[in-house]
C-alpha positions in Angstrom: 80.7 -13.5 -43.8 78.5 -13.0 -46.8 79.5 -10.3 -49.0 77.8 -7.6 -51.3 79.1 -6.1 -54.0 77.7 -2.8 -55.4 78.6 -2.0 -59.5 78.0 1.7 -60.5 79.1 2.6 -64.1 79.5 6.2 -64.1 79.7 8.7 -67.0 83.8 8.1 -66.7 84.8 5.2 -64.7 83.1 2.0 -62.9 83.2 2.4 -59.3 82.6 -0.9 -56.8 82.0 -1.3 -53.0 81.7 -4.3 -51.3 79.6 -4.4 -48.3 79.5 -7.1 -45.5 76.3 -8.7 -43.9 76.0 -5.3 -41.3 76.5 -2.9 -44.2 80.3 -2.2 -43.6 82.4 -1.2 -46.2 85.0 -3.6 -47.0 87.1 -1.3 -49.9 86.0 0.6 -53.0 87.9 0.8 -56.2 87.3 2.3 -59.6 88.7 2.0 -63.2 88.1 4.8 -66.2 87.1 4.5 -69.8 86.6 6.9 -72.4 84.3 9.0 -73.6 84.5 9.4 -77.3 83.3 12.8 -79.5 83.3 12.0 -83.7 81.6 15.1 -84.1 80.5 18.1 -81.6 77.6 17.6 -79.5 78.6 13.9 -80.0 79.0 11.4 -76.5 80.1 8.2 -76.9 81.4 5.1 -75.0 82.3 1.3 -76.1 80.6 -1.3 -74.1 83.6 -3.4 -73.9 85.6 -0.7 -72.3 83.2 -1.0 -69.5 83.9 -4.7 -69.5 87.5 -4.0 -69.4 87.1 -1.6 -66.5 85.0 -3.7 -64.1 87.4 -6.6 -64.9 90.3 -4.6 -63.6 88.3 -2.9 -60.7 87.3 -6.1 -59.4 90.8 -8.0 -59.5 91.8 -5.0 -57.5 89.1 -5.4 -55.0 89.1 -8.6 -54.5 92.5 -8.5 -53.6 92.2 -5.9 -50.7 93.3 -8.1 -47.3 89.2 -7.9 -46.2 87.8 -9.8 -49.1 89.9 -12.8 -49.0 87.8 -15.9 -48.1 84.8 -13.8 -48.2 81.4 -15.6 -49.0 80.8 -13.1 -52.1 76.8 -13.7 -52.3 75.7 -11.1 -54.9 76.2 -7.9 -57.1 74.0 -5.0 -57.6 74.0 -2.8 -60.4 73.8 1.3 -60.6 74.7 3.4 -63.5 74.6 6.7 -65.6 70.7 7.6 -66.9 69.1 8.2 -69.8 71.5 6.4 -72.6 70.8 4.1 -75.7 73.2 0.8 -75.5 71.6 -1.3 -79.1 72.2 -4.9 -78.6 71.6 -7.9 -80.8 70.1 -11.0 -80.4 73.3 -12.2 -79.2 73.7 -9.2 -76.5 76.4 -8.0 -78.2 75.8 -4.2 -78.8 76.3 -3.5 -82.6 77.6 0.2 -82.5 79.2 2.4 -79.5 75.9 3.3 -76.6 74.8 7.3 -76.8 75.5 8.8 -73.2 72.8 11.1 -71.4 75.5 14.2 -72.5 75.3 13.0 -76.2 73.1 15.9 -77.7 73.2 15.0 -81.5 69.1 14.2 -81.4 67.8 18.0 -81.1 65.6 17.9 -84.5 64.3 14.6 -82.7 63.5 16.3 -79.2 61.3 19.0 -81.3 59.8 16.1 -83.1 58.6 15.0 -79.8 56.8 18.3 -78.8 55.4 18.5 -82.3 53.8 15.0 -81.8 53.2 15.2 -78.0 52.3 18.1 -76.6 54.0 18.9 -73.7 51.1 18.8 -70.9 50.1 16.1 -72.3 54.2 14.0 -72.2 54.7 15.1 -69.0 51.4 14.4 -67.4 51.9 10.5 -68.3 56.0 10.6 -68.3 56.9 13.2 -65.3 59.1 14.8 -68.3 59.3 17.2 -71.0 61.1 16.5 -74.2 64.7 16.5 -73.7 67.8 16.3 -75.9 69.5 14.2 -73.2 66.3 11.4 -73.0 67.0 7.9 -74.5 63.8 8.2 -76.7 65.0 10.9 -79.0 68.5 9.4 -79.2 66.4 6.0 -80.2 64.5 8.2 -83.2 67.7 9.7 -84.3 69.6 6.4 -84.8 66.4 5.0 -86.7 66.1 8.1 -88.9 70.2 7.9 -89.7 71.5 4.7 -89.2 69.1 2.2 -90.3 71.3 -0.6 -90.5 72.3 -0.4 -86.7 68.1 -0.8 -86.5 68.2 -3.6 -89.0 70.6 -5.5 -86.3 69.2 -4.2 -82.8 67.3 -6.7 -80.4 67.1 -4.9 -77.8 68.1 -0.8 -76.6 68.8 -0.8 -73.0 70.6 1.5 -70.1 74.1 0.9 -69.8 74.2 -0.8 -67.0 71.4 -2.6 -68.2 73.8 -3.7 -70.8 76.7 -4.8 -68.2 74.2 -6.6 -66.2 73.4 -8.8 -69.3 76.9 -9.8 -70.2 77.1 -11.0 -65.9 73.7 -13.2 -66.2 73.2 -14.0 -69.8 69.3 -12.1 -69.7 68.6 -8.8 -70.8 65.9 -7.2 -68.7 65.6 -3.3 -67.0 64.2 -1.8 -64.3 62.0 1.1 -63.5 63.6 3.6 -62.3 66.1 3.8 -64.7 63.0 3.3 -67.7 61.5 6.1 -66.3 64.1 8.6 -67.4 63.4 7.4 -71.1 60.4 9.4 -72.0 58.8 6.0 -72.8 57.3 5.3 -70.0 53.9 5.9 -67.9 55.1 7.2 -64.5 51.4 5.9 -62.4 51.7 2.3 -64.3 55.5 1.9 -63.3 55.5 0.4 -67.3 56.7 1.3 -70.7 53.7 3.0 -72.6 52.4 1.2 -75.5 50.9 4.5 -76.8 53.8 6.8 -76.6 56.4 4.2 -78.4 53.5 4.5 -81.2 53.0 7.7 -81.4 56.9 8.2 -81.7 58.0 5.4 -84.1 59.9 3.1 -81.6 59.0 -0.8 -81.7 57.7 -1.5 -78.5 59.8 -4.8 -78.7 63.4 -3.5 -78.9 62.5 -2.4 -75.4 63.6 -4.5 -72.5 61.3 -6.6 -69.5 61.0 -4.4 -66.8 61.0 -5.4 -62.9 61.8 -4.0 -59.4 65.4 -2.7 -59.1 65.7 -5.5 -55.9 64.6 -8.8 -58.0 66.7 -11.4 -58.8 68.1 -10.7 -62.6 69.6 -14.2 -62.6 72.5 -15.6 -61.6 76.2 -15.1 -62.1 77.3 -17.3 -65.0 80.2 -19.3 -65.5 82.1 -17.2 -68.3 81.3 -13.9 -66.5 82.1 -15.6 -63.2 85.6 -16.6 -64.6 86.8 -13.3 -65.8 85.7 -11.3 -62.6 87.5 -13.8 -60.2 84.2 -14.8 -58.5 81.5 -17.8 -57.7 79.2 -18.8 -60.4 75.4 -18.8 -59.8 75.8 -16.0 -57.5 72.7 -13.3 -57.3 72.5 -10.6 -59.6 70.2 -7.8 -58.9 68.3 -5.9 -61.3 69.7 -2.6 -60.6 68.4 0.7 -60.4 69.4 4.7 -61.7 72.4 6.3 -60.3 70.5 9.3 -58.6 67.8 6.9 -57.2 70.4 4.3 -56.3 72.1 7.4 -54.4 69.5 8.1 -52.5 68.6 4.8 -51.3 72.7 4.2 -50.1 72.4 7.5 -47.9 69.2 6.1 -46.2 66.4 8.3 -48.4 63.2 6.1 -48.9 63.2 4.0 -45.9 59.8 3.5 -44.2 61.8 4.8 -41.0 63.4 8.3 -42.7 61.8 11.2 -41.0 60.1 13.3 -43.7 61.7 16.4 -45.5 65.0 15.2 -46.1 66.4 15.8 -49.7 69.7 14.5 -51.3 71.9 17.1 -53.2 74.2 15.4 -55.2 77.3 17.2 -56.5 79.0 15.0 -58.9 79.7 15.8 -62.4 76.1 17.3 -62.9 74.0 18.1 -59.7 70.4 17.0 -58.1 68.2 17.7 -55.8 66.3 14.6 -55.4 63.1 14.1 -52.7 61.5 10.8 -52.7 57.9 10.7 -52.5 54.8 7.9 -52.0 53.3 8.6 -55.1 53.7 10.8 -58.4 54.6 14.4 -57.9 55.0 16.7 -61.0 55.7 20.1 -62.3 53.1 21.0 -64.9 55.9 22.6 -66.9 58.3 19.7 -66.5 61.0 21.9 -65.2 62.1 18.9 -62.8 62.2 15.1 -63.5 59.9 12.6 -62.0 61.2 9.0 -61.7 60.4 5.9 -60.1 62.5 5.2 -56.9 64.7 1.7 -56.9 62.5 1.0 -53.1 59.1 -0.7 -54.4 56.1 1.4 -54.6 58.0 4.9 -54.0 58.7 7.6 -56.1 61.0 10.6 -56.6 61.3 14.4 -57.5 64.3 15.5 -58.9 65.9 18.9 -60.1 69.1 18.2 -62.5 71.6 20.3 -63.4 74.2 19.4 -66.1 77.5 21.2 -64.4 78.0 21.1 -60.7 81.3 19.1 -60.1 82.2 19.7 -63.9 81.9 23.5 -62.9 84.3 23.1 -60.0 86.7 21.5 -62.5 86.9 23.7 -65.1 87.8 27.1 -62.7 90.4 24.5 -61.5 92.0 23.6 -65.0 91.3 27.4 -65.6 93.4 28.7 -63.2 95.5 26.3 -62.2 96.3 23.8 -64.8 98.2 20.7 -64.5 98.3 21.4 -60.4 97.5 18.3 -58.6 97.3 20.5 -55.6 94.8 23.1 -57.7 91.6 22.2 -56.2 92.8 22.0 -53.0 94.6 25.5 -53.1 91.7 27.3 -54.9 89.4 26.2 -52.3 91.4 27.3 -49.1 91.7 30.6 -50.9 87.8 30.6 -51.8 87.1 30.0 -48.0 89.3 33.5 -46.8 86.2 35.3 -49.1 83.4 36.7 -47.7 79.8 35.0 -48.9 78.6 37.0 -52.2 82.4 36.6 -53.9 82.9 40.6 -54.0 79.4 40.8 -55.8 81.0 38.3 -58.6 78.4 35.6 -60.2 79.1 32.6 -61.6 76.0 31.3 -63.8 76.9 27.2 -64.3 75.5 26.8 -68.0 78.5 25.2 -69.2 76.6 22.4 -71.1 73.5 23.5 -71.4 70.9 23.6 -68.6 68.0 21.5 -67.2 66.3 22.4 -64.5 64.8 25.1 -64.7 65.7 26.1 -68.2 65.8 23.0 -70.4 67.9 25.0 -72.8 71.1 23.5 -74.7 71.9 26.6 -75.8 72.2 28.3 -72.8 75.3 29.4 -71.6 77.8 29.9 -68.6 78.7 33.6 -67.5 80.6 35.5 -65.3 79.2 38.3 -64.1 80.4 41.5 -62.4 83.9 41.6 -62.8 86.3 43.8 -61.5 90.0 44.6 -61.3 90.4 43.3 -57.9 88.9 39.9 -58.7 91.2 36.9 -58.5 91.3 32.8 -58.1 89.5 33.4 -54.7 86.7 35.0 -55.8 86.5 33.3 -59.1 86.1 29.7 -57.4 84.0 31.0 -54.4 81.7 32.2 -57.1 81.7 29.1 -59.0 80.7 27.2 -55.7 77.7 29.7 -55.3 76.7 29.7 -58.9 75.9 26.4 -58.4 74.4 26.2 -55.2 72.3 29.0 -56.7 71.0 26.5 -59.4 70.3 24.0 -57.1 68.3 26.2 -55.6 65.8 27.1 -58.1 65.1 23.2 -58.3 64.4 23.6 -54.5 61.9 26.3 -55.1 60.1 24.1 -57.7 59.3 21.3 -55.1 58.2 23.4 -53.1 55.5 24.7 -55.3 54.4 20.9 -55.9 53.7 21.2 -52.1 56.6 19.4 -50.9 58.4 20.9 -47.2 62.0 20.2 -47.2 63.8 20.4 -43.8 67.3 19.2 -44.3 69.5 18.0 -46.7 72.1 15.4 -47.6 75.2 16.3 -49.4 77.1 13.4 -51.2 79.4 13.1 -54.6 82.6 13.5 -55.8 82.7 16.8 -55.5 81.2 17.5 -51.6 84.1 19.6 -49.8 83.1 21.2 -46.5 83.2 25.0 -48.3 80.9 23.8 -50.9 78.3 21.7 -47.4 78.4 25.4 -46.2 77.8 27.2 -48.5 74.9 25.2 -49.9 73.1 24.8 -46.4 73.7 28.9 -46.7 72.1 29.1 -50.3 68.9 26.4 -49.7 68.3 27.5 -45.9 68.6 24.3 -44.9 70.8 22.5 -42.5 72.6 20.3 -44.4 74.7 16.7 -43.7 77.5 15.6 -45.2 76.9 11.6 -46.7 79.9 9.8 -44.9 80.5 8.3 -48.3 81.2 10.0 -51.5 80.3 6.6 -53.1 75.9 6.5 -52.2 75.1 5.1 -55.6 77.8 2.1 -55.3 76.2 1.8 -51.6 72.8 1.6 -52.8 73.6 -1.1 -55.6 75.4 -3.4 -52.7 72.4 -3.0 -50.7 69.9 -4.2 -54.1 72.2 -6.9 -54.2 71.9 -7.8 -50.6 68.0 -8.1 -50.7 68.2 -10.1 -54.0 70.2 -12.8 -52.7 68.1 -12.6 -49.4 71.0 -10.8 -47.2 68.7 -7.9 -46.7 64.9 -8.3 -46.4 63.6 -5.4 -48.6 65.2 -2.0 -49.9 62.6 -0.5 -47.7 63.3 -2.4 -44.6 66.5 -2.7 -44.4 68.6 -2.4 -41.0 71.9 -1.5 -42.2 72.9 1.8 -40.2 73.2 5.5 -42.3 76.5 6.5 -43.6 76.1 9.6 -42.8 78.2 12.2 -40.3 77.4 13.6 -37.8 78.9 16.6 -38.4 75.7 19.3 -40.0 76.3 22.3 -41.5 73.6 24.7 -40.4 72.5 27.6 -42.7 74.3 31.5 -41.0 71.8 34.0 -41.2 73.5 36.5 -42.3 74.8 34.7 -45.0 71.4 32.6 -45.6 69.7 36.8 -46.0 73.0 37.8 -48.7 72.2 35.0 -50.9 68.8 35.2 -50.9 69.3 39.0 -52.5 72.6 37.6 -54.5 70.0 34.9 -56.1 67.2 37.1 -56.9 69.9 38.6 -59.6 71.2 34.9 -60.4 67.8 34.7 -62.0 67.4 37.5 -64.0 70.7 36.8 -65.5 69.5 34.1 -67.5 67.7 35.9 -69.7 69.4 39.0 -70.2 72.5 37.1 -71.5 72.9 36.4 -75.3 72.5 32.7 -76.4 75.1 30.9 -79.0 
């Protein structure tokens, strides 16, 4: 039995799946590292913490009773967008890697409209400027720590930084260079013209290939430390959001048209893939490359979904283990529209549609009568609500979507239902919480020639069969309750 294993380094812990020849699970585990925060607006992790934690995570697996004498044939990589990991010649990375939350670079992201302007950045990147981007984050450490320059080889994507301490060769892929802001979306290559125009040496940036091509293989160090074969295939690896979609079955030549993944982890997409290059003159939504060859995507982000969900919990019910699971029984006893109480998820900032770091969370129309029920209720809408202006975007790009797939950490059947209330749409629930991890197995499997091609592959959906469909009623409430959600935005103050 030949055995993939799927990496995905997450914005808090490294999660991996192993996946046999007929795409069956065969256990998941994860391990955390730190985030650290010298100074506000600061987002920081160590690279060898992420070592650390796929170390442990894979003893752990590869103990599970289903992986003994497995043929372990590959490992496919996934991982948080839009960071900065510097490496050296050595691939040793010579300060701690900038996360996509870091927002230190905001003089640099206005720099960037100055010298681009916008139409003219998103027309060849699919984006707008962006605090969160790895090229402002690149300016700002040239600008302020020149001697972290003076040592830098290469800047890569975290997991692009992992996958180099497994093989030995630093390389990236597309889809995760295409959330950089230095890179033409049509060429599927990094833009010569916009690292010039922006300062950034064209050769600190990595080779690019598909996210299914062969990296290289495992080598013997690596191999050692993890507890498996040397010389086995390493995939290239592809975005976490992109990855996601590909595990839940999105991109196939086979996948009937119209489907879009909403993904409620720590932040939140809406994510459609596409044949070719779809984007919003104003840049209010993403456009990426997709880890299947020759495909794209469309994406609305927002920056607190899950995160929202957590904080009502440590709000109201701190220390609780039980906490989420209590609040949500008590949010499902209240009536859709939470007693006319709105929850506005700008806890961090927003992207989609705003783009705005210093917007901010609300809530709004409080009364007396209001408790933990309605607050988390509203906090489940608040967000759907978000997602749904992303929604409305794509559709004005011309895009039809007829159903949905929910997946993440944070998916609870509430929160399925009361999405495929807010979008209209019927909506599934992804039968794993773990898509991206899935998606990296299955890179893995077509580098190492398990699986013929991301595109064709047979492995069956995990997905359930259970769909929420949207209630009228409720599907006519929300559509009046988010007609206010909007208008909210900018009546409130700013910090």
């Amino acid at each position: 039995m030949r055995v993939s294993i799927g990496i995905d380094l997450g914005s808090s812990r490294v999660k991996i799946l192993a996946l046999d020849e007929a795409g069956e699970s065969l256990g998941v585990t994860m391990a955390s590292y730190a985030t650290e925060s010298r100074r506000p607006g600061y987002a920081e992790q160590n690279p060898d913490r992420w070592w650390d934690a796929l170390r442990l995570a894979m003893s752990e697996l590869l103990a599970r009773p289903a992986l003994r004498g497995a043929d372990v044939a590959a490992l496919g990589m996934t991982g948080q967008m839009h960071g900065a990991v510097f490496l050296d010649a050595s691939g040793s990375a010579v300060r701690p890697a900038l996360m996509w939350s870091d927002g230190r670079a905001e003089a640099e992201t206005a720099e960037i409209d100055k010298r681009i302007p916008r139409n003219e950045l998103v027309a060849l990147t699919g984006n707008r400027a962006n605090v969160s981007f790895t090229a402002p984050k690149i300016m700002w450490v040239a600008a302020n720590e020149p001697e972290t320059m003076a040592r830098t080889r290469w800047i890569v994507q975290p997991k692009d930084a992992l996958r180099a301490r497994l093989t030995g060769k630093v390389g990236g892929d597309v889809s995760d260079a295409s959330a950089t802001l230095l890179f033409d979306l049509r060429a599927r290559t990094w833009s010569d013209d916009l690292c010039g125009r922006l300062g950034i040496d064209r050769e600190l940036l990595p080779p690019l290939t598909e996210s299914e091509a062969l990296a290289g293989g495992l080598r013997e160090e690596a191999a050692r430390a993890l507890g498996l074969p040397a010389g086995i295939a390493v995939a290239v690896g592809g975005a976490d959001a992109p990855a996601a979609a590909l595990g839940l079955g999105l991109g196939r030549e086979d996948e009937a048209s119209g489907t879009v993944l909403i993904s409620l982890g720590t932040g939140g997409q809406v994510l459609a893939p596409v044949s070719e290059p779809k984007v919003d003159p104003e840049g209010r939504l993403h456009g990426l490359c997709h880890v299947v060859p020759g495909q794209w995507c469309v994406m609305a982000a927002i920056l607190s979904a899950a995160a929202s969900l957590d904080w009502v919990v440590r709000l109201l019910k701190p220390g609780d283990p039980n906490g989420t699971r209590e609040l949500l029984a008590a949010a499902a006893k209240v009536p859709a529209g939470s007693d006319g109480l709105i929850f506005l998820p700008y806890l961090r900032g927003e992207r989609t549609p705003h783009f705005d770091p210093a917007a901010r969370g609300a809530l709004v129309g409080m009364r007396i009568g209001h408790g933990p029920a309605e607050l988390t209720r509203a906090v489940l809408e608040g967000v759907a609500f978000a997602l749904a202006e992303g929604l409305d975007l794509m559709r004005a790009l011309g895009l039809e979507p007829r159903a949905g797939v929910v997946a993440g950490g944070g998916v609870n059947r509430l929160w399925q239902q009361i999405v495929a209330d807010v979008l209209n749409l019927p909506v599934t629930l992804g039968a794993t919480e773990h898509a991206s991890a899935r998606g990296a197995a299955l890179l893995g499997a077509v580098a190492a020639g398990i699986a013929p091609s991301t595109a064709k592959s047979t492995w069956p959906l995990p997905v359930d069969t259970r769909v929420m469909e949207p209630d009228p009623a409720n599907a006519s409430l929300y559509a009046e309750r988010s007609a206010v959600y909007r208008e909210l935005y900018g009546r409130l103050p700013k910090a």
